[in-house]
Short mmCIF file of the C-alpha atoms (twelve columns), coordinates in Angstrom:
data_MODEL
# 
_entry.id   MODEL 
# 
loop_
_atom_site.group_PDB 
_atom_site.id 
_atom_site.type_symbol 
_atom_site.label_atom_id 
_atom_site.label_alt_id 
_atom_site.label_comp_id 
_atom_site.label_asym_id 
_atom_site.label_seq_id 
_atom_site.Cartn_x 
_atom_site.Cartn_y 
_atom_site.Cartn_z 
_atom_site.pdbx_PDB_model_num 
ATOM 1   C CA . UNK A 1   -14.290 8.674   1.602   1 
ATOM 2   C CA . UNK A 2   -13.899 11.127  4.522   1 
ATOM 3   C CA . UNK A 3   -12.523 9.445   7.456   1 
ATOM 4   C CA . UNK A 4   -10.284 10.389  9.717   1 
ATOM 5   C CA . UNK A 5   -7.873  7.487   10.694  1 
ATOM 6   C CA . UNK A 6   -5.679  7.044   13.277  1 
ATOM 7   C CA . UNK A 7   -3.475  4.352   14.950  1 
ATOM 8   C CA . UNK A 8   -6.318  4.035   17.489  1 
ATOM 9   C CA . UNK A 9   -8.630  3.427   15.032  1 
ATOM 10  C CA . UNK A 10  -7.840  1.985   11.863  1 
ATOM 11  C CA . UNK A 11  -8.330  -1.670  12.949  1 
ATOM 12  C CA . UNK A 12  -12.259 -0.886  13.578  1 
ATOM 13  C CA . UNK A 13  -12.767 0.803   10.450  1 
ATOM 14  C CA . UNK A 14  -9.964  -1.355  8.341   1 
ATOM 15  C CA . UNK A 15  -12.794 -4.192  9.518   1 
ATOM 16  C CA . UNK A 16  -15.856 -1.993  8.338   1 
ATOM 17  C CA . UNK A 17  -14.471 -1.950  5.169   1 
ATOM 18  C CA . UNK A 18  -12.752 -5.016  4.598   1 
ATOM 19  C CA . UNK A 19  -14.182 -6.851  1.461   1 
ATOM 20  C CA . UNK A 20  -13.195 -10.386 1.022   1 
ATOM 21  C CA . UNK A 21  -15.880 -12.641 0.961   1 
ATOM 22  C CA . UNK A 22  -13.678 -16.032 1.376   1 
ATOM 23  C CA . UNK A 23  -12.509 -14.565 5.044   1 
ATOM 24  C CA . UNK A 24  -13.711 -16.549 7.384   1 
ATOM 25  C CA . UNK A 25  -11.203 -16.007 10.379  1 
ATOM 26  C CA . UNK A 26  -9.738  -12.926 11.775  1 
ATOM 27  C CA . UNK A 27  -6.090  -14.942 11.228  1 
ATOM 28  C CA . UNK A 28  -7.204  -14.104 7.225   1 
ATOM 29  C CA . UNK A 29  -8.304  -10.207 7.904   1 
ATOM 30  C CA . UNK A 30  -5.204  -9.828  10.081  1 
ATOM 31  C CA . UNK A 31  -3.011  -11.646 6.445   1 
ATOM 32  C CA . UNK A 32  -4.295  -9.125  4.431   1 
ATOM 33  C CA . UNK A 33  -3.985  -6.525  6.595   1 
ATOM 34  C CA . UNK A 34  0.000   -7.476  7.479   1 
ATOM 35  C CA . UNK A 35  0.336   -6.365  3.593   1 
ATOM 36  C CA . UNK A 36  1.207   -3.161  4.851   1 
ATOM 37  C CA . UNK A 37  4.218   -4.618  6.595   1 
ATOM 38  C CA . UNK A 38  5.256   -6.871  3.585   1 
ATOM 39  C CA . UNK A 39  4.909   -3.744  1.532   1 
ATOM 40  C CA . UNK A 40  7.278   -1.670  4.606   1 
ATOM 41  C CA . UNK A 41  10.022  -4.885  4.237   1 
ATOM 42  C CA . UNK A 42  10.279  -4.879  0.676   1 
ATOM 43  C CA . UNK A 43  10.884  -1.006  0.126   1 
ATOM 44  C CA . UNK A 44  13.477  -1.376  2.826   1 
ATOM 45  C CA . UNK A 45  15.254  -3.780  1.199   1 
ATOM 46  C CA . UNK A 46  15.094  -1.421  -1.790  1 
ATOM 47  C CA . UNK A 47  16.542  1.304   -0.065  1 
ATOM 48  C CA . UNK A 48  19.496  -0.990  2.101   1 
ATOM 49  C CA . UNK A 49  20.015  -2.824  -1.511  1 
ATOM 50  C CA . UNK A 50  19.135  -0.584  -4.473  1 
ATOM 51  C CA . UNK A 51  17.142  -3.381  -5.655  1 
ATOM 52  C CA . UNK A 52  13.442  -4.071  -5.560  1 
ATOM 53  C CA . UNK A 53  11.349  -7.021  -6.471  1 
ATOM 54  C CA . UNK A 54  8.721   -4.615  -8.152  1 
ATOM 55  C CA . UNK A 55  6.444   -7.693  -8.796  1 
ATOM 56  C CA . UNK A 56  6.129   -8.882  -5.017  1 
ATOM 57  C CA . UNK A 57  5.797   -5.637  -4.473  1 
ATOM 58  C CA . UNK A 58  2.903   -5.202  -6.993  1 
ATOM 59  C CA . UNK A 59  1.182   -8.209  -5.335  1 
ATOM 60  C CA . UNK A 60  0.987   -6.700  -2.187  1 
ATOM 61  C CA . UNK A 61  -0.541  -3.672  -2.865  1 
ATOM 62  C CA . UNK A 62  -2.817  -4.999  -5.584  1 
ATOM 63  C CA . UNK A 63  -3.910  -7.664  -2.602  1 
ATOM 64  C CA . UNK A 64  -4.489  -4.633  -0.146  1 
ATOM 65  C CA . UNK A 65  -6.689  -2.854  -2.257  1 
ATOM 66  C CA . UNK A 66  -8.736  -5.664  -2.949  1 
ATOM 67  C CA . UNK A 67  -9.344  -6.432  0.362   1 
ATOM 68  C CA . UNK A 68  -10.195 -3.120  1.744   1 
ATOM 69  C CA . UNK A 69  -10.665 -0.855  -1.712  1 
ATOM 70  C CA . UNK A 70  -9.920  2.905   -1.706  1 
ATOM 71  C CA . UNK A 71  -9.220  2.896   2.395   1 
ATOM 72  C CA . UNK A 72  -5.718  0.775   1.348   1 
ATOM 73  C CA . UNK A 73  -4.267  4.406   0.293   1 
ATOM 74  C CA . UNK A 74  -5.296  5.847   3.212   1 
ATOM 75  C CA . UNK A 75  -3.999  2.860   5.644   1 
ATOM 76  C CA . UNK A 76  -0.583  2.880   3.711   1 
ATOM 77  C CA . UNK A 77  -0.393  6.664   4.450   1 
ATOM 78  C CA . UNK A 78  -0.848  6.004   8.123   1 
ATOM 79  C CA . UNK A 79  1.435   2.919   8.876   1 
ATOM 80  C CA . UNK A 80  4.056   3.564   6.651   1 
ATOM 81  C CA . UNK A 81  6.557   6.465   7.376   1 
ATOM 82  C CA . UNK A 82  6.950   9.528   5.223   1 
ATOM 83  C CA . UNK A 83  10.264  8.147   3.760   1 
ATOM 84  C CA . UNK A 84  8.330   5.052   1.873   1 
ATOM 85  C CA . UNK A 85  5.614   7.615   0.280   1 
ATOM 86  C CA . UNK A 86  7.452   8.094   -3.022  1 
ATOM 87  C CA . UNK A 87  7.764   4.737   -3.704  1 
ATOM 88  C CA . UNK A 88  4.464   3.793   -2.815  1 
ATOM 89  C CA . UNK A 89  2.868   6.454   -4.694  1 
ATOM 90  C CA . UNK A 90  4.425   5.051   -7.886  1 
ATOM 91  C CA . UNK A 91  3.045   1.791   -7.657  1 
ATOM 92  C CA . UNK A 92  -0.157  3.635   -6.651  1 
ATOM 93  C CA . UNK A 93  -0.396  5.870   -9.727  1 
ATOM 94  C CA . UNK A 94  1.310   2.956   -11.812 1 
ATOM 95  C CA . UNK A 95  -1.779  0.761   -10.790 1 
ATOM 96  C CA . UNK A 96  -4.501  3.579   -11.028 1 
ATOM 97  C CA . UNK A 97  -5.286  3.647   -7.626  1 
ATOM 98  C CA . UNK A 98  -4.649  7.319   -7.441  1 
ATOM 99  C CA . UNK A 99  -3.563  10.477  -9.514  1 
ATOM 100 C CA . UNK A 100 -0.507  11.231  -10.029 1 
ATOM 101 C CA . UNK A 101 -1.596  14.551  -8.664  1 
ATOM 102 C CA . UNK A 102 -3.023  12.742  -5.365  1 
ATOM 103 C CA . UNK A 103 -0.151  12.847  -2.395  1 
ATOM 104 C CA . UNK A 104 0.504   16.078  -4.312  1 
ATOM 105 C CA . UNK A 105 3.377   16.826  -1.432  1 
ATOM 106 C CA . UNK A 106 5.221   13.333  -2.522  1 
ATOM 107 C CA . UNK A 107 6.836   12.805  -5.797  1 
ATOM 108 C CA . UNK A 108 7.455   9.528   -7.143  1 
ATOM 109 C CA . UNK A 109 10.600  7.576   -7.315  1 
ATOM 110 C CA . UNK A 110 11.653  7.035   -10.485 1 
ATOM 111 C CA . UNK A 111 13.826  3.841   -9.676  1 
ATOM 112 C CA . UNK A 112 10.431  2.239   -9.661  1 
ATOM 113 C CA . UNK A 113 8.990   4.263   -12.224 1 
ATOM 114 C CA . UNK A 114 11.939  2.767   -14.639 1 
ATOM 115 C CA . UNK A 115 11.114  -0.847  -13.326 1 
ATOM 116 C CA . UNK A 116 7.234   -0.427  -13.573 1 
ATOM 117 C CA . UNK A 117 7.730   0.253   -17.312 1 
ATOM 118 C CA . UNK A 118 9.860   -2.545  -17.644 1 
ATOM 119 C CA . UNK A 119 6.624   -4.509  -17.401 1 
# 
């Protein structure tokens, strides 16, 4: 998937892609695509706290790349600052949504790596 997306554009092409046949409002594209925020609160806590809930956490991203497939890594990359890429990238990799040689410039955090494999 080559696409180039941008805060101007990801909406547009977030709804090209967006795969969830029970949707029947934009209120439920506009849920799944707050994920990205949930995801953004929950690693903040992590880093303000030291502790994450690594199963919310899960949810959310598993939800996200249900409803819009491979384009979720690529939407998480844009919204979410630079600081949040490690620990997003483990639950990525953890999940199989990417290598671990994908984000190849990010290393994982292994606070999460620890409570992934607590699971």
């Amino acid at each position: 998937m080559d696409i180039e997306l941008t805060n101007n554009n990801y909406i547009g092409i977030a709804m090209k892609y967006y795969d969830n046949v029970e949707c029947n409002t934009i209120e439920e594209f506009n849920s799944d695509l707050y994920k990205i925020i949930c995801i953004k609160k929950i690693i903040d806590r992590y880093f303000s706290s030291g502790k994450v809930n690594i199963q919310l956490l899960l949810n959310h991203v598993i939800i996200l790349h249900n409803s819009f497939g491979p384009l979720a890594e690529k939407l998480l990359k844009l919204r979410l600052d630079t600081k949040y890429y490690p620990a997003v990238k483990s639950i990525l990799v953890f999940l199989k949504y990417i290598d671990s040689d994908d984000w190849h410039d990010v290393y994982e955090d292994v606070k999460i790596l620890n409570e992934l494999r607590k699971i």
